[in-house]
C-alpha positions in Angstrom: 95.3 89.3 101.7 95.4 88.9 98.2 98.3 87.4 95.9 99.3 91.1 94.6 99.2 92.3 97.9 101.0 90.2 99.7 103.4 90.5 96.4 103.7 94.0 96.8 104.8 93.6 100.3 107.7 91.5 99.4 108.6 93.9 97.2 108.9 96.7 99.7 110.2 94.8 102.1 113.2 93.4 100.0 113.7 97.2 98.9 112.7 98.7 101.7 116.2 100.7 102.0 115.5 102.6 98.1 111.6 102.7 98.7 111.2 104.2 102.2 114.7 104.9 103.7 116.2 107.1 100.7 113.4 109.8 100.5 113.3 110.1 104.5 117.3 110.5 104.1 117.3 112.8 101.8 114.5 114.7 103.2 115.7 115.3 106.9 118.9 116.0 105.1 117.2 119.3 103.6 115.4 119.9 107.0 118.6 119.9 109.1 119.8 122.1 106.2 117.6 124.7 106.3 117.2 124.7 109.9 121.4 124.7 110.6 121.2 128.0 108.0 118.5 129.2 110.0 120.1 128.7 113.6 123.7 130.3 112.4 121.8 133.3 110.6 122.4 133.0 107.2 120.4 134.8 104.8 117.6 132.8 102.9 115.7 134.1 100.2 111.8 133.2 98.8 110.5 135.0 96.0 107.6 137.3 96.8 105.5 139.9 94.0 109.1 139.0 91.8 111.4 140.4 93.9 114.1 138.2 96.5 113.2 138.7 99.6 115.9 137.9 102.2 114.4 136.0 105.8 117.0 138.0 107.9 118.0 141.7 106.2 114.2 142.8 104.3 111.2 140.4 105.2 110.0 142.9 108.3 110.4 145.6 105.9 108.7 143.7 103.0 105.5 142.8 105.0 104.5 145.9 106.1 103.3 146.2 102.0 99.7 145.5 101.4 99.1 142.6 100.2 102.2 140.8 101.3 101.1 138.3 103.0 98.8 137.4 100.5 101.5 136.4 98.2 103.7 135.2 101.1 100.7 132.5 100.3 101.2 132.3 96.8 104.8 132.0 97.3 104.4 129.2 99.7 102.7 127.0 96.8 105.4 127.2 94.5 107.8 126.1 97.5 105.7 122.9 97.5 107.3 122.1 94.0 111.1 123.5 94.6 111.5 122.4 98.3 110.8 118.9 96.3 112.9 118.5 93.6 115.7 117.0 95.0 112.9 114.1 96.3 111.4 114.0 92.9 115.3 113.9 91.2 116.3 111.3 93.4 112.7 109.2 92.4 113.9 108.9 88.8 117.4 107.7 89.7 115.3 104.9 92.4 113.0 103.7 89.7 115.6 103.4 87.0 117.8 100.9 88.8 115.0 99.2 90.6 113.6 98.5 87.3 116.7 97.7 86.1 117.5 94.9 88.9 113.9 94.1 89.0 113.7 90.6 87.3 118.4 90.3 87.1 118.3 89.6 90.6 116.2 87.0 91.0 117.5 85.0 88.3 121.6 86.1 89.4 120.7 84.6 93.2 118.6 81.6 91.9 115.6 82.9 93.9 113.3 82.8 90.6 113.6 79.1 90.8 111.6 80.0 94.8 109.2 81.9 93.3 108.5 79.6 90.8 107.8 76.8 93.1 105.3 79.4 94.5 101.5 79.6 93.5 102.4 83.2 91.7 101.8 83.2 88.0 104.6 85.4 86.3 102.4 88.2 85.2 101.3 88.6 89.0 105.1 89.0 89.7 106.1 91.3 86.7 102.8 93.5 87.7 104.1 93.9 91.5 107.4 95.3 90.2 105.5 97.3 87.7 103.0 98.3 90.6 106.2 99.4 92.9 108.1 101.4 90.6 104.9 103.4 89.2 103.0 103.5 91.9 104.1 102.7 95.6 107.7 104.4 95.3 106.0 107.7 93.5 102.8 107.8 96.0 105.8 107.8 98.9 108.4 109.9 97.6 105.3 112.2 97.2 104.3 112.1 100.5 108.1 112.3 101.6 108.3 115.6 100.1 104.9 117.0 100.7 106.7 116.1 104.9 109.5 118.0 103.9 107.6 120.9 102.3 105.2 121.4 105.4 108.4 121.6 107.7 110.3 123.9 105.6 107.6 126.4 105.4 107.1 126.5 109.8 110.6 126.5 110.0 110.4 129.8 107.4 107.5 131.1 109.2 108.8 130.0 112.9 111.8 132.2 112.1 110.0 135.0 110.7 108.2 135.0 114.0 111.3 135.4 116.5 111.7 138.8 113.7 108.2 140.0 115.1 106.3 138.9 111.9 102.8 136.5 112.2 102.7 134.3 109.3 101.4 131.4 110.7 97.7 132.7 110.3 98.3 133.7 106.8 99.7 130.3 105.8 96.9 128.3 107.6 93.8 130.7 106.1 94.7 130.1 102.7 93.6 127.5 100.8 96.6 127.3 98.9 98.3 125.7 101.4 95.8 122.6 101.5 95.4 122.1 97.9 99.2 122.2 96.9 100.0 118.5 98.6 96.7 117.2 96.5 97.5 118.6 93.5 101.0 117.3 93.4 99.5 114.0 94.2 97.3 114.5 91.0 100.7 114.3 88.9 100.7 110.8 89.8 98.5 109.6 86.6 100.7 111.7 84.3 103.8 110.3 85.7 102.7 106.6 85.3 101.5 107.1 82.1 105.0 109.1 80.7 107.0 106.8 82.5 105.4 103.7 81.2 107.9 103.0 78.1 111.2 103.3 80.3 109.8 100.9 83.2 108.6 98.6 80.3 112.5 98.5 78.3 114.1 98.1 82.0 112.1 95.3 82.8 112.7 93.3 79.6 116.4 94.1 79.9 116.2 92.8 83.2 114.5 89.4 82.1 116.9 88.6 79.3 119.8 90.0 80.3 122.5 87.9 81.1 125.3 90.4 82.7 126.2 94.1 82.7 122.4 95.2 82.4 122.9 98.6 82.7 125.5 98.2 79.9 122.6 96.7 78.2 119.8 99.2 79.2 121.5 102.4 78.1 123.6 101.0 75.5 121.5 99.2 73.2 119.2 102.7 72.5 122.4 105.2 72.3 123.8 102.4 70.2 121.2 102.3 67.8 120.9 106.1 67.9 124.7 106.2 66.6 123.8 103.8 63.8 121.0 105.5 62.6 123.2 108.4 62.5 125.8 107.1 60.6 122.9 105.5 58.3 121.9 108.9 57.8 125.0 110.1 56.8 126.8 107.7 54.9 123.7 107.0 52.6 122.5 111.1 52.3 119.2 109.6 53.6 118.4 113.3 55.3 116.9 111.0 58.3 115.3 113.4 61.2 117.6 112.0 63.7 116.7 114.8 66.3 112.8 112.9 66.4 114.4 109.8 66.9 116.6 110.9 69.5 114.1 112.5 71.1 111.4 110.3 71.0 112.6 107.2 70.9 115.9 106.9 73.0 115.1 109.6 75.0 111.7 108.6 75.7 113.5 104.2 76.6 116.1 106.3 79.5 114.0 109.1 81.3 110.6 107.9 81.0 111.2 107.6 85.2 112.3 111.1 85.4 109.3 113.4 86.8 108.7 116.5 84.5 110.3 114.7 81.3 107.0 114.8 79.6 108.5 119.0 79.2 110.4 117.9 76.7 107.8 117.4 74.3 105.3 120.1 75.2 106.8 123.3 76.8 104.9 124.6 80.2 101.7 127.0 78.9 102.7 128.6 82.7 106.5 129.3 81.5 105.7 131.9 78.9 104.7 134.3 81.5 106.8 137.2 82.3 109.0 135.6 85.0 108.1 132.1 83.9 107.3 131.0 88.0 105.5 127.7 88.4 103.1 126.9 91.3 101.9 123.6 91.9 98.2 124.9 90.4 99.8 125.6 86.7 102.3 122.4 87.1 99.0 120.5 87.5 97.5 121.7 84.3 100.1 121.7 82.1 101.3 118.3 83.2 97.4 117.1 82.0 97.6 118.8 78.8 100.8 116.9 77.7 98.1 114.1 77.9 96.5 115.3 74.5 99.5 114.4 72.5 100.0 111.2 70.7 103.4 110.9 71.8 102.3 109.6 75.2 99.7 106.9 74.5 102.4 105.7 71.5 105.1 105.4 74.6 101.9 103.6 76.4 101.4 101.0 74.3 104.6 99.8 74.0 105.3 100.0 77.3 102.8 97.8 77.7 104.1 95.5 74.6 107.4 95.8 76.4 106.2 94.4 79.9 104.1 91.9 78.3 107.9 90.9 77.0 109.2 90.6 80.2 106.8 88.3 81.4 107.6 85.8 78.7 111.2 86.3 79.1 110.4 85.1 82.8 108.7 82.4 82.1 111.3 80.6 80.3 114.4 82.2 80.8 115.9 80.6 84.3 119.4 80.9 83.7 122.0 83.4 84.2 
């Protein structure tokens, strides 16, 4: 096993009630949800050809149209994104204060002062942290909600069979319903890459930092946006404070949060007529943000900033 390996394990292991126990949570939350709705009749509703389709009241009625089933299908992609968000909500909140607590921790229980007496160079250990927040607690909240997606839909289509309607067949023939997990998991690179500055300022906070982190975190970019501000105004400097809002504090606190790279380039797939999102579209415009300098600017000093945080580590042992 090699050192980031076996550093990686530590990692989810030590935060093993964030990284694996939150999504599962929150997820057979949603199931038992949907299924309690289910059991005591209420009425749910998917979106099918643009019109609401209730499960109980009209969807007998509604598949007996041609082509129904067919966009039953369709439909059933774009549940793969909205059965999620919660997941995906709650993965921005996870990273934020993991990063956050990250390197504070160790230094506030004296267990840096272990690891230091440990073979493990400080970049290793900055990297696993880095490595967990980008990568392992995405790749499972992913899979978390791809889980809670799949039962959602044979729960839909389980109760649209006790109504005398066969949609099994027409979920499992379609290729849709395959292609929609992978393609979500194909956001992964964007999300990295977007969420890069954020996990980069939270980790040097959390290296230098001596108390109130989160004070320090949030603070020190809506403080600086105030002082630009009142730069601006006292001095009639006519400063575009909206850009720096924007791209500069906005881009430090919700790097972590999935989709926030929206905020800078609006969804190709959300000019259409009812402005519906499937997992295909999300794909591709999520991609195309990847043309804009904005991103590779927030890259490279999310990168200056974790390159920060390990020299904070290595000589800041105290409190």
């Amino acid at each position: 096993m090699t050192t980031m390996q076996w550093l990686l394990r530590r990692e989810v292991w030590e935060h093993k009630g964030m990284v694996l126990w939150a999504p599962a949570v929150v997820a057979l939350i949603i199931v038992a949800l949907v299924l309690g709705g289910l059991l005591m009749g209420h009425n749910l509703t998917m979106t099918m050809d643009g019109q609401a389709v209730h499960l109980k009241d009209h969807l007998v009625e509604h598949m007996l149209q041609p082509g129904a089933k067919q966009e039953f299908a369709k439909a059933a992609s774009e549940l793969y994104v909205a059965i999620g968000v919660p997941l995906y909500l709650e993965l921005g909140v996870l990273v934020f204060f993991y990063c956050l607590g990250a390197l504070y921790d160790d230094r506030r229980d004296r267990s840096l002062l272990f690891w230091k007496s440990l073979p493990v160079s400080d970049h290793m250990t900055v990297l696993s942290k880095v490595a967990v927040a980008l990568l392992v607690t995405p790749v499972i909240t992913m899979l978390a909600a791809t889980a809670l997606s799949l039962a959602v839909l044979l729960l839909v289509c389980t109760a649209a069979a006790f109504q005398g309607v066969q949609l099994f067949t027409t979920l499992l023939g379609t290729g849709e319903f395959y292609l929609a997990p992978l393609r979500m998991l194909g956001l992964l690179p964007v999300y990295m890459l977007w969420a890069l500055p954020t996990v980069g300022w939270l980790l040097l906070v959390s290296s230098w930092a001596r108390s109130k982190v989160f004070l320090w975190a949030v603070g020190v970019p809506l403080g600086a946006g105030v002082l630009v501000t009142w730069t601006s105004k006292i001095f009639a400097l006519d400063w575009n404070i909206g850009w720096f809002m924007q791209h500069i504090v906005a881009r430090l606190l919700t790097g972590v949060a999935p989709g926030s790279w929206f905020m800078y380039m609006r969804p190709a797939s959300l000019h259409g007529e009812e402005g519906r999102m499937g997992a295909g579209e999300l794909l591709v415009d999520s991609w195309t943000t990847l043309s804009s300098p904005v991103v590779w600017a927030g890259v490279v000093a999310g990168i200056a900033m974790i390159a920060g945080a390990v020299w904070m580590r290595r000589w800041r042992d105290e409190t």
